[in-house]
C-alpha positions in Angstrom: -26.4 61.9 -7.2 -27.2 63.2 -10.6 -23.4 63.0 -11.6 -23.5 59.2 -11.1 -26.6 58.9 -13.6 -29.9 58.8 -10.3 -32.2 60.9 -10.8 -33.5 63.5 -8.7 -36.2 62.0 -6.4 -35.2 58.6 -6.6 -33.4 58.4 -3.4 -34.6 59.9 -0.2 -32.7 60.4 3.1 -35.1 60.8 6.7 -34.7 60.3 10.1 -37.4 58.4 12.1 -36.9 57.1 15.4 -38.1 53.5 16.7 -40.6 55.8 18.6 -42.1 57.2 15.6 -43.7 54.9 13.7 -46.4 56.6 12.4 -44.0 58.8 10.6 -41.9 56.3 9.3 -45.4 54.7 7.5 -46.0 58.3 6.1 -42.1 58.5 4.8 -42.3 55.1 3.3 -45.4 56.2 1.6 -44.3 59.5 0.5 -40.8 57.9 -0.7 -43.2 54.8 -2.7 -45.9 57.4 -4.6 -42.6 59.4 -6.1 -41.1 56.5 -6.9 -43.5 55.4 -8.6 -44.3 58.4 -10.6 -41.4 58.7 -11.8 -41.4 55.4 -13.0 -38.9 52.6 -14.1 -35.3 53.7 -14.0 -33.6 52.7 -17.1 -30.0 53.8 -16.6 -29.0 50.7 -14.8 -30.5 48.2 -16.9 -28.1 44.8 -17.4 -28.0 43.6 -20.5 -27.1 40.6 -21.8 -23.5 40.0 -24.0 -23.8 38.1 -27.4 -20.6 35.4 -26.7 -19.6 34.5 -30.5 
């Protein structure tokens, strides 16, 4: 995903089952802390257009 401008970390792929929902709480966790360490993304940012 790097050649479309996401950094590494910032998408996560995993498995859980309907069965395991104690792992899907520890995924959703793991997935949340890196997240948030690495911090805002700015590479899709919109911006606004100046209309003259």
């Amino acid at each position: 995903m790097e050649h479309m401008g996401i950094e590494p970390g910032r998408i996560q792929f995993s498995w859980v089952s309907s069965a395991e929902s104690t792992k899907f709480v520890d995924v959703v966790n793991e997935v949340t802390a890196t997240v948030k360490k690495l911090g805002p993304s700015n590479n899709f940012v919109k911006t606004k257009v100046k209309v003259a």
